[in-house]
N, C-alpha and C positions, 0 to 999 in steps of 0.2 A: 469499466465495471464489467465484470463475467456474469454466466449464469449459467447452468448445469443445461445441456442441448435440448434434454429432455422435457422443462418446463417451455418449450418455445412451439410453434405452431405452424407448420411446414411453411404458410403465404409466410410468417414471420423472418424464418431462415432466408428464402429467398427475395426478401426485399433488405436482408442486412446484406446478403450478397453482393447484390447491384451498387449498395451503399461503401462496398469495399470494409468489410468489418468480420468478414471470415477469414481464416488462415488453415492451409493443409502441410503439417510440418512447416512452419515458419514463410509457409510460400500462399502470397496471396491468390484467394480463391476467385476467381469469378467467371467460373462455368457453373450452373447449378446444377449441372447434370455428372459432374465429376465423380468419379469410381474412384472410393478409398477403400484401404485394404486395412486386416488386423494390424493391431501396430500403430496404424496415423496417429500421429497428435494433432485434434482438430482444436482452432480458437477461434469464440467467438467472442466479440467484445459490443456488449449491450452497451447503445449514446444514451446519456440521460434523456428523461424523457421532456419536452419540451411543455412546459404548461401553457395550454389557451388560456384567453383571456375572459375567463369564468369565472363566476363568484358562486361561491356554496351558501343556500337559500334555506333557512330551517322553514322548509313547507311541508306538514304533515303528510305522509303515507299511508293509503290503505296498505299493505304489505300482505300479498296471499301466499305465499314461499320467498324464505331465503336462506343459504346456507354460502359457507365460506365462497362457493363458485359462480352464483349467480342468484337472483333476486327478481320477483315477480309480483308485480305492483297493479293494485284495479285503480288505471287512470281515471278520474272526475271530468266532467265536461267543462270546457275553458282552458284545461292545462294544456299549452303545448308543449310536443315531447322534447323537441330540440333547436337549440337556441339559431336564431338567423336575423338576418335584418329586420327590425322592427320590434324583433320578439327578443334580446339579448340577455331578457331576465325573466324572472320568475315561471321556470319551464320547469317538466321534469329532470329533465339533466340538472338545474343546480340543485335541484330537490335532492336527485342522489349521490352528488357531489357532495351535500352536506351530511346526508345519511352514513353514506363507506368512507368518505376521505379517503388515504391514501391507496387505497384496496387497487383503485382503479386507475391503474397502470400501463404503459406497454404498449397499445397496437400500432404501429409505427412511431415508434418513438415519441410518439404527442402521452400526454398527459391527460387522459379524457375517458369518460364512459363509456361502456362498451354498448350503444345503442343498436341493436339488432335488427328490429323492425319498428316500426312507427303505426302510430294511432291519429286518422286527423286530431283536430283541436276539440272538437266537441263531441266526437266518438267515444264510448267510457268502454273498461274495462280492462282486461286480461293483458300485459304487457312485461317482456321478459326483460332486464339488462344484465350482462355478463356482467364478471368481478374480474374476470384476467382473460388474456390474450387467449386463452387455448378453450376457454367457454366460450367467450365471442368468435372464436374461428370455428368451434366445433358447431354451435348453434346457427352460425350463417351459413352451414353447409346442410342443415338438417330444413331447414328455411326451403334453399334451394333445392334440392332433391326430395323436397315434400313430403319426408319424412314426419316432421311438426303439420299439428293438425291445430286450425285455428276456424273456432266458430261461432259467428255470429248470431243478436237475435236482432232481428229488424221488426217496425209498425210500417206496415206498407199502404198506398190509397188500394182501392181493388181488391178483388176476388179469384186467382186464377181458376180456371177450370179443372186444371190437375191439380194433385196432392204432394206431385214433388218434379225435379224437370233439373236441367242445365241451363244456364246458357254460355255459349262459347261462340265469344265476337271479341277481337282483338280492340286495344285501347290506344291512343294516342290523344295529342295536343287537339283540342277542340279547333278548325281551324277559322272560325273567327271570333275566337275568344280566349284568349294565347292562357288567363287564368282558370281553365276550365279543361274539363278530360271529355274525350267525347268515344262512341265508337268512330274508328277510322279502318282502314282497310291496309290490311296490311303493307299493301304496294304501295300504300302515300305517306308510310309509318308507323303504324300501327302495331300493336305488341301483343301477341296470344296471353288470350284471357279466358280464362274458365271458372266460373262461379258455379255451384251446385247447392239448391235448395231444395226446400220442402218446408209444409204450412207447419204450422207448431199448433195453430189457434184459427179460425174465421169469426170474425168479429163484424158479422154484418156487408159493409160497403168499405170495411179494413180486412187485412190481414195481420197475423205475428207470423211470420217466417225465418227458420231457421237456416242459416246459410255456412256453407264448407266454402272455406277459397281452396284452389289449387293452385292460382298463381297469384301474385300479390303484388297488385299494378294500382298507381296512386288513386284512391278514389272508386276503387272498382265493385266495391257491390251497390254504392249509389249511384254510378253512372249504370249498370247492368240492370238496376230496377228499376231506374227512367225509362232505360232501354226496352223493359219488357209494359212500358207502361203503367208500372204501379211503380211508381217515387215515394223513397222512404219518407214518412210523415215529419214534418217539420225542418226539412233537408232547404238552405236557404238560396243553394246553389243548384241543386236540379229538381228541388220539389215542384210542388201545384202554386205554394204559396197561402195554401186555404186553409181558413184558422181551423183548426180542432175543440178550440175550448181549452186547452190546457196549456198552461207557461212552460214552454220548452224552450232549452240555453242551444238547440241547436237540431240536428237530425237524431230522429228516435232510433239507435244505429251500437248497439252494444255488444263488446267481447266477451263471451260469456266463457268460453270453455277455451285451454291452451293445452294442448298435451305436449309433453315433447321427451327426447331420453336424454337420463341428465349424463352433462359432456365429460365428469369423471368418474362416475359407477357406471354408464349403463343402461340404468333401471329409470322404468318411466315414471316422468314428474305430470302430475294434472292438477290446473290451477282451476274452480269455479269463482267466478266471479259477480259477486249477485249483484241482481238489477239495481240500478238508482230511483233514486226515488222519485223522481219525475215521471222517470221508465215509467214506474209500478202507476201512479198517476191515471198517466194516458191508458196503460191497459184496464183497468179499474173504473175508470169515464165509459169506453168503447167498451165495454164489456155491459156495462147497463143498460148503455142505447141499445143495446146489440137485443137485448131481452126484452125492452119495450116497445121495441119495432111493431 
């Protein structure tokens, strides 16, 4: 099977390379740095793509944008984004497996979603997945060069003293808790991490805090608000633990805002993604005590 060079996505080119699937004039290619001249006859021969072994799941979507190239979804608390041991089913991926069918095509010959970035499990909101290789490649580069701006609201314990601040502590394997993120030092592993906040709301002996990541390390603005002391409320893995009064499915911890440029015009896409309803809840609770104090 062919395909016009042009629908293909430079990482694309250069892993059919390696795979021995380009040709320059009939001679196989496998420099990716090779200089063709007017004239060449380049082929490239796209392998079928290979299907995982995934089941498409008609599980309802909020849907905040979609169009032919990509699709942006306000995840619910409980879904996880992508399938793994233990979790093989009812994730977002088969949810959008069921939603596009074949749309999603391509990145290395697998048959698969084009998952971009990830939301824990009990995290809600703003969450993007490409439709073809060349949004997923354009978008994981916009990701990386921090381009995409993705932001957070959190219910924090605490009050900080400023009104807005950083913090930048590098993140790594907790090391005695191999399922846990911790700060760690860069020289023992650790991975530059920079979270940037500011208060939305003071709510008493709470906060609402709005948070910018700049870099997107597993777990990092609940490990960073351990870090500064105030543990996102109801967080089961680095909170207090201390009830609030309100039924929460997990950490008060939502994607509120995605901006990003879309990967075939251009032009910026911004996705809001309103609170849940638990969200509103717990703000609605702390907001009263906060007045009857």
């Amino acid at each position: 099977m062919t395909a016009h060079i042009k629908q293909l996505s430079r990482n694309r080119i250069q892993k059919l390379i390696d795979w021995e699937y380009v040709h320059i004039n009939d001679q196989l290619c496998t420099n990716k740095k090779a200089a063709v001249q007017v004239g060449d006859r380049i082929q490239v021969t796209i392998p079928e793509p290979r299907p995982l072994e995934l089941t498409a799941e008609d599980i309802p979507l909020d849907i905040l944008y979609e169009d032919e190239h990509l699709i942006i979804i306000n995840k619910p608390a409980g879904l996880v984004v992508h399938p793994a041991p233990g979790n093989m089913s009812g994730t977002l991926v088969n949810a959008v497996l069921a939603h596009c069918g074949d749309q999603l095509l391509g990145i290395g010959g697998v048959q698969r979603p084009g998952i971009v970035h990830r939301l824990d499990k009990d995290t809600t909101g703003a969450i993007v997945v490409a439709k073809t290789d060349l949004a997923h490649s354009d978008l994981q580069a916009q990701m990386k060069a921090k381009t995409a701006r993705r932001e957070y609201l959190a219910v924090v314990y605490g009050a900080p003293k400023e009104d807005s601040g950083a913090i930048n502590a590098p993140l790594g394997r907790h090391p005695a808790d191999r399922k846990k993120n911790a700060v760690v030092a860069e020289d023992r592993g650790g991975r530059h991490a920079v979270t940037h906040w500011q208060v939305a709301e003071r709510l008493g002996n709470f906060s609402l805090l709005r948070f910018r990541l700049e870099t997107g390390r597993t777990h990092q603005i609940r490990v960073h608000s351990a870090h500064m002391g105030m543990p996102v409320v109801g967080d089961p893995t680095y909170g207090s633990g201390r009830d609030v009064g309100v039924n929460l499915p997990g950490q008060a911890l939502h994607a509120e805002r995605l901006e990003l440029r879309h990967p075939a015009t251009g032009e910026p896409v911004v996705a809001i993604a309103p609170l849940p309803a638990h969200f509103e809840t717990l703000l609605r609770v702390l907001r009263n005590r906060a007045r009857s104090a």
